[in-house]
C-alpha positions as a Python dict, from the first residue, in 0.01 Angstrom:
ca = {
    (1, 'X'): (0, 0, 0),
    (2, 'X'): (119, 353, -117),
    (3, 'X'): (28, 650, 95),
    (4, 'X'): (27, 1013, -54),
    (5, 'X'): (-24, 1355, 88),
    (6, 'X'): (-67, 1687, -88),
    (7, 'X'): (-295, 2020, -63),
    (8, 'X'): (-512, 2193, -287),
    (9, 'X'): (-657, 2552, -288),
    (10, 'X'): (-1073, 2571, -222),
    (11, 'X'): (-1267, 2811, -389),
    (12, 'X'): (-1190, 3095, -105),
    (13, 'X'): (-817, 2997, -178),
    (14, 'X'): (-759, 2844, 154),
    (15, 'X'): (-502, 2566, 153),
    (16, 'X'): (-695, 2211, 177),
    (17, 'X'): (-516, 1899, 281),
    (18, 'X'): (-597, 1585, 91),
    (19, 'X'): (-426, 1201, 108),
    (20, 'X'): (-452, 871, -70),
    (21, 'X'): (-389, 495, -4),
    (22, 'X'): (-286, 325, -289),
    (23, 'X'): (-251, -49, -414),
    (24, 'X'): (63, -172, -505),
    (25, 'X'): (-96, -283, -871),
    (26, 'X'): (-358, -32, -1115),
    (27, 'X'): (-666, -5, -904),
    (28, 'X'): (-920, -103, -1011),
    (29, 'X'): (-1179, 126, -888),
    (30, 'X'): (-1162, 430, -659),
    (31, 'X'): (-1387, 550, -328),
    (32, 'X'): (-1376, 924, -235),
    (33, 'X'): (-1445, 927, 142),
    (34, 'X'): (-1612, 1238, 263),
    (35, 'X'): (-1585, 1265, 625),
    (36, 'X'): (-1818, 1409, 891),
    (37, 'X'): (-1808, 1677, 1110),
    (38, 'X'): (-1542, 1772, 1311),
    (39, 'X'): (-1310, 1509, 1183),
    (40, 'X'): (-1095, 1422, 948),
    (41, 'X'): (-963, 1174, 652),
    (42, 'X'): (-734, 997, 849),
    (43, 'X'): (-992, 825, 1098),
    (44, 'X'): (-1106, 535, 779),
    (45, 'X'): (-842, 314, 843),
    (46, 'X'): (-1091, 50, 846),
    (47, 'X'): (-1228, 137, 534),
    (48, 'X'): (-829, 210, 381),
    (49, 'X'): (-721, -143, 541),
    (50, 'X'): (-1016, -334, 402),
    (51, 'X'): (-1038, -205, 41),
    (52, 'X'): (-709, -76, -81),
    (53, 'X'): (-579, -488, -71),
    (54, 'X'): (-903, -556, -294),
    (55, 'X'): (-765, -323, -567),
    (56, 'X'): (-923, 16, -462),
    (57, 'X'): (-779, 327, -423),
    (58, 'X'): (-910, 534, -164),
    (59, 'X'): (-869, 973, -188),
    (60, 'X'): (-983, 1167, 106),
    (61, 'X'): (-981, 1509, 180),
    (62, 'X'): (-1007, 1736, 489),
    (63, 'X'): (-1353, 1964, 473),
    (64, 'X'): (-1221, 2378, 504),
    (65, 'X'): (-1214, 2381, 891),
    (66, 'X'): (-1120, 2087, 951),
    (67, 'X'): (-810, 1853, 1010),
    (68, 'X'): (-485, 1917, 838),
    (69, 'X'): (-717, 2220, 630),
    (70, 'X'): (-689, 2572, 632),
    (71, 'X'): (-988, 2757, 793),
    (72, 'X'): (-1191, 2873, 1108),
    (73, 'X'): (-1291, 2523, 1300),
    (74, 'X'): (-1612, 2371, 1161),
    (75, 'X'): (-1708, 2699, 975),
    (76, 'X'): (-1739, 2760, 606),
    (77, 'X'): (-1962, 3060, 463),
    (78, 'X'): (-2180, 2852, 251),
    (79, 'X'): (-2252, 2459, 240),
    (80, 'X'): (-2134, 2518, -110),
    (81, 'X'): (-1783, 2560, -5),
    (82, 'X'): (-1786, 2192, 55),
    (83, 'X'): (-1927, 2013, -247),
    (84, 'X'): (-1703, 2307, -462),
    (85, 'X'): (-1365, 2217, -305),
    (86, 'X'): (-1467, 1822, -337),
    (87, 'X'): (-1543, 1863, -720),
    (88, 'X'): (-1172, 2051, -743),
    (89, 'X'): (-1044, 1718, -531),
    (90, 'X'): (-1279, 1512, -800),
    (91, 'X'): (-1143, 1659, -1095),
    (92, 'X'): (-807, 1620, -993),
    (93, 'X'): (-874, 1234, -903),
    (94, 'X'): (-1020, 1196, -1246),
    (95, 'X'): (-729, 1312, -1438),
    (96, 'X'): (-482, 1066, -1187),
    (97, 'X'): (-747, 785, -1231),
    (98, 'X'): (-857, 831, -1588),
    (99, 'X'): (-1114, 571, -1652),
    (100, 'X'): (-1164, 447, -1370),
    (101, 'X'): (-1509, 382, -1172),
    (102, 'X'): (-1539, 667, -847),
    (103, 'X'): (-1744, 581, -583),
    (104, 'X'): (-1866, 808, -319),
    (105, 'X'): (-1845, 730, 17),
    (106, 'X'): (-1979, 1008, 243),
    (107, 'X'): (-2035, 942, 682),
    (108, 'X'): (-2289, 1140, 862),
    (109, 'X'): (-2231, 1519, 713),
    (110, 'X'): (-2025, 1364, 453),
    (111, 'X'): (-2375, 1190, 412),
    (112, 'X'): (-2532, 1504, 378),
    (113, 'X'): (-2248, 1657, 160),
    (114, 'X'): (-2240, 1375, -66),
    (115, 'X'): (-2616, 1362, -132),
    (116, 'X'): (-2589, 1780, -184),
    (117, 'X'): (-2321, 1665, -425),
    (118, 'X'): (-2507, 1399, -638),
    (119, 'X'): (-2766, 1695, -678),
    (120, 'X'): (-2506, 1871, -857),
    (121, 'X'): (-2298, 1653, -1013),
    (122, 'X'): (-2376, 1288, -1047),
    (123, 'X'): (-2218, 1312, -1393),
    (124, 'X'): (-1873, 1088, -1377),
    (125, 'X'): (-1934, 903, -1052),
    (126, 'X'): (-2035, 505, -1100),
    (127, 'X'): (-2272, 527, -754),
    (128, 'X'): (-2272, 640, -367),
    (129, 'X'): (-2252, 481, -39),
    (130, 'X'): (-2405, 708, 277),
    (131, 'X'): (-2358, 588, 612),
    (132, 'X'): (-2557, 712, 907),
    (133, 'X'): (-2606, 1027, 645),
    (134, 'X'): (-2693, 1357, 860),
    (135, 'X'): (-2996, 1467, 650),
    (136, 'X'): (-3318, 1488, 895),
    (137, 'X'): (-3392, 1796, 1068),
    (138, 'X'): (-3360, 1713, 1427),
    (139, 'X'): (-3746, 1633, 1592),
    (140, 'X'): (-3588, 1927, 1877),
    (141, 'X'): (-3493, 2171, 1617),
    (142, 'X'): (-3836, 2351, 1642),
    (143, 'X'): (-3884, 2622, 1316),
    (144, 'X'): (-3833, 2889, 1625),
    (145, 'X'): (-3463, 2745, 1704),
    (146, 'X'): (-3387, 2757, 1280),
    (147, 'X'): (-3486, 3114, 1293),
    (148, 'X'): (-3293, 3220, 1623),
    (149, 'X'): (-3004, 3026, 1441),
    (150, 'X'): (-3072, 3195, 1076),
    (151, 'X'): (-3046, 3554, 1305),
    (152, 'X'): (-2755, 3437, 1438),
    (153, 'X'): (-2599, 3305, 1130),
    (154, 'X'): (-2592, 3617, 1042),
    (155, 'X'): (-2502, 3860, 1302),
    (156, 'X'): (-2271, 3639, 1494),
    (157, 'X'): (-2162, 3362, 1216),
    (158, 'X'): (-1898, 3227, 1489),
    (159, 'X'): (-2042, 3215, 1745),
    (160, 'X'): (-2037, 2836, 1905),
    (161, 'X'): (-2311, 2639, 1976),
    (162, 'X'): (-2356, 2244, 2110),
    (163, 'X'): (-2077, 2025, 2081),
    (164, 'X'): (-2063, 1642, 1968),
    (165, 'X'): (-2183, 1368, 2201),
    (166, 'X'): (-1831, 1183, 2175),
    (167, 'X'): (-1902, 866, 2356),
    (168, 'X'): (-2237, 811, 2074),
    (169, 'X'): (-1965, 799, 1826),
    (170, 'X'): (-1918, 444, 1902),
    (171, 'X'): (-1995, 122, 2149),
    (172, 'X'): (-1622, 88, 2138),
    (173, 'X'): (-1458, 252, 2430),
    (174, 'X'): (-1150, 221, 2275),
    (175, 'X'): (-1254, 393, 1966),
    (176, 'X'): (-1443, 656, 2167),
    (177, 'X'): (-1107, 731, 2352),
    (178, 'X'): (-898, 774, 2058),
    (179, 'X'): (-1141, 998, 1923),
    (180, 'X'): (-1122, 1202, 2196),
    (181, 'X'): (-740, 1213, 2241),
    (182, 'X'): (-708, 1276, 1811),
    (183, 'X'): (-565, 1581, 1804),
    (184, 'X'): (-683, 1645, 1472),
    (185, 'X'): (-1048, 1593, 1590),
    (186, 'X'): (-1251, 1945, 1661),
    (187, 'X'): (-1420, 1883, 2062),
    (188, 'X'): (-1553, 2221, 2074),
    (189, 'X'): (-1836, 2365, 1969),
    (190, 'X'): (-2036, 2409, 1590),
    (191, 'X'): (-2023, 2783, 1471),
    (192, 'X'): (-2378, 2888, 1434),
    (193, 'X'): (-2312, 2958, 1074),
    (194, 'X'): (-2206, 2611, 1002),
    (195, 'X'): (-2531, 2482, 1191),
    (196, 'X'): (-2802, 2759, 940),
    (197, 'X'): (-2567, 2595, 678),
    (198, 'X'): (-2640, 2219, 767),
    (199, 'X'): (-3009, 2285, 831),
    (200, 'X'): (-3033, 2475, 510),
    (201, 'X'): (-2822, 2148, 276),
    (202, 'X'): (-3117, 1927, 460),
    (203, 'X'): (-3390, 2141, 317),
    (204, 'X'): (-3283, 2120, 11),
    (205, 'X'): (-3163, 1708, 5),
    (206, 'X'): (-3474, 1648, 130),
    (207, 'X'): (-3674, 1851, -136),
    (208, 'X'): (-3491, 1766, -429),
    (209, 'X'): (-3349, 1400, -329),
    (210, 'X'): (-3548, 1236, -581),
    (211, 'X'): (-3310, 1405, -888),
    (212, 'X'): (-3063, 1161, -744),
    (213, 'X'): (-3098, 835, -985),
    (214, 'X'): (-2728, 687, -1024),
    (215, 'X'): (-2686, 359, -778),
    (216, 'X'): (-2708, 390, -397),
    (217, 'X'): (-2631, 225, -117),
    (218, 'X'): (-2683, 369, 272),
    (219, 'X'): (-2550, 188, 566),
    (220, 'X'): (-2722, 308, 875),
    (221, 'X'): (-2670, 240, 1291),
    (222, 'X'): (-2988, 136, 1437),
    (223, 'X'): (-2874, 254, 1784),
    (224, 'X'): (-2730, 584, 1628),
    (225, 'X'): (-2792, 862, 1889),
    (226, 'X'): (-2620, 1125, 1650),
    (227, 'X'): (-2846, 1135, 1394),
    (228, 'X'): (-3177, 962, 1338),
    (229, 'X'): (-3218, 656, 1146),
    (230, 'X'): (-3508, 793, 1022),
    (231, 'X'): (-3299, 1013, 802),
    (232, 'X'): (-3182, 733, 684),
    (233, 'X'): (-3532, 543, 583),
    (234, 'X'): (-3682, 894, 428),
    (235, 'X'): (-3395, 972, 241),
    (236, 'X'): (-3397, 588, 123),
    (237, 'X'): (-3750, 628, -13),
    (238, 'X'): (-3722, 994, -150),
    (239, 'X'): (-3437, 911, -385),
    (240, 'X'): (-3541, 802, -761),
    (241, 'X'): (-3278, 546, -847),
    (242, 'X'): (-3399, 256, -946),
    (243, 'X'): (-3099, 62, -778),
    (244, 'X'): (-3091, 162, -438),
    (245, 'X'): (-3041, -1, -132),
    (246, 'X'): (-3067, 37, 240),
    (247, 'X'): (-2902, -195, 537),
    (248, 'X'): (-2985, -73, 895),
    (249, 'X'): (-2759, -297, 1167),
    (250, 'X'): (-2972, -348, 1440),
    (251, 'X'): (-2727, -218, 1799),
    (252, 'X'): (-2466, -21, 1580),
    (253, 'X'): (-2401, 325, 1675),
    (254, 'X'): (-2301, 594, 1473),
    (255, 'X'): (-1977, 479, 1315),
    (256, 'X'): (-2078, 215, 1166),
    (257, 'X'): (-1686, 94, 1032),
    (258, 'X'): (-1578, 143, 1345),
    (259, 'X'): (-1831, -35, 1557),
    (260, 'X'): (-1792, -422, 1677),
    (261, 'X'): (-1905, -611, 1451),
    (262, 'X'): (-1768, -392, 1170),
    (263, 'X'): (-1641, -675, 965),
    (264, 'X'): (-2049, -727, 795),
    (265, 'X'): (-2065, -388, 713),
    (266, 'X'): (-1781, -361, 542),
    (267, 'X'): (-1862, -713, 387),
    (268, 'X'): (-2200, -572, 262),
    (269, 'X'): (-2051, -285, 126),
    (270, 'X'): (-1798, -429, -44),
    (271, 'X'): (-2020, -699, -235),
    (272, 'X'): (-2209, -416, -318),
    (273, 'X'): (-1909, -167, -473),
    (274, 'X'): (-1792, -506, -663),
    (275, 'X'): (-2120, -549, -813),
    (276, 'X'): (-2135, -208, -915),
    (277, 'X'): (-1779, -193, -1057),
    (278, 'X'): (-1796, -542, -1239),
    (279, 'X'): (-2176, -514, -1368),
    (280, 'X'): (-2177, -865, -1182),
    (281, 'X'): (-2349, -1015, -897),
    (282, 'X'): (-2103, -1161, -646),
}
């Protein structure tokens, strides 16, 4: 396995970190992991270690405020200034990978990046796997809070809010603690611009999801206390492919590739990805 490092400039010019695991041989397909919120690339090892032996290569990128990135922590002006700087990272991967299928693979508000991305450009990408994708409102987000946070948004974009639940992130302790001790891993709290930002991206996915027709697959915790599994069901059922697919693992929490157990997940998603790059049932 190859590993490679580099950095790109975002639409705002800010200098984004991006990496890559590569096999030893020409891959034969490639996943683009978009991360969630408040971490970074690094923490889909599981996902590196499992796939890159199997002929993938895997490209992932820090988000603008985030990781090894450039930027205010877990702040960006627009949602936009995600999906923009991941088609810059997509281009790129295209002209190092011509040919080659690209796969999506987008965790919680990568989720909810990812699907904002297929909106926009589904063109070049073979299909998508979301995991516990962060794309239902919250059922304590009342239309007062989203208008306290729009006024906010505005007037004080940086101001912090409510932190991540760190021990949800897992049932592993052991993962939970290394999450906690990453030093590359945001523990404060989300800028309220960021959170008008988020709610605004889930408007729209949720509205427009059924534009979305290339192949999907979501992989979903059924114990997730981040973000509702329901999200993961009505998203499921809004999008228009007709080859989509939903698995919901009863007892998982939120990181699903990092939860005991992990080895079916990654089993399920990789008979699905072969499928999908072979035109073959496996």
């Amino acid at each position: 396995m190859k590993h490679q490092e580099g950095n790109l400039k975002s639409i705002r010019n800010t200098s984004i970190y991006y990496q890559c695991w590569l096999p030893e041989g020409k891959p034969n397909a490639v996943l683009l992991i978009i991360h969630g919120l408040a971490e970074h690339s690094g923490r889909y090892m599981n996902l590196v270690n499992h796939f890159v032996p199997l002929g993938y290569a895997v490209y992932g990128i820090d988000h603008p405020g985030h990781g090894k990135s450039e930027g205010p922590r877990v702040y960006v002006e627009q949602f936009a200034d995600f999906t923009d700087t991941i088609k810059i990272y997509f281009e790129m991967i295209r002209r190092w990978q011509p040919d080659k299928p690209i796969f999506l693979v987008g965790h919680s508000l990568g989720g909810l990046i990812g699907a904002f991305y297929l909106l926009d450009h589904q063109t070049g990408l073979t299909g998508a796997v979301l995991s516990g994708p962060s794309v239902k409102i919250p059922d304590n987000i009342t239309p007062a809070i989203i208008q306290i946070g729009k006024v906010l948004s505005t007037l004080l974009p940086k101001f912090r809010l409510v932190p991540l639940e760190a021990k949800a992130v897992s049932s592993d302790p052991a993962v939970v603690q290394a999450y906690i001790n990453d030093p590359l891993v945001y523990t404060g709290k989300t800028t309220a611009r960021l959170a008008a930002e988020i709610l605004k991206a889930m408007q729209r996915v949720m509205k427009q999801a059924g534009q979305i027709t290339l192949p999907v697959l979501i992989v979903q915790g059924g114990a997730d206390r981040i973000v509702s599994p329901d999200g993961a069901r009505i998203l499921y059922d809004a999008i228009q492919s007709q080859d989509k697919t939903i698995k919901v693992y009863d007892g998982f929490y939120h990181e699903v590739y990092n939860e005991p157990g992990r080895e079916q997940v990654l089993h399920d998603v990789e008979m699905w990805l072969e499928m999908h790059r072979t035109g073959k049932k496996v």
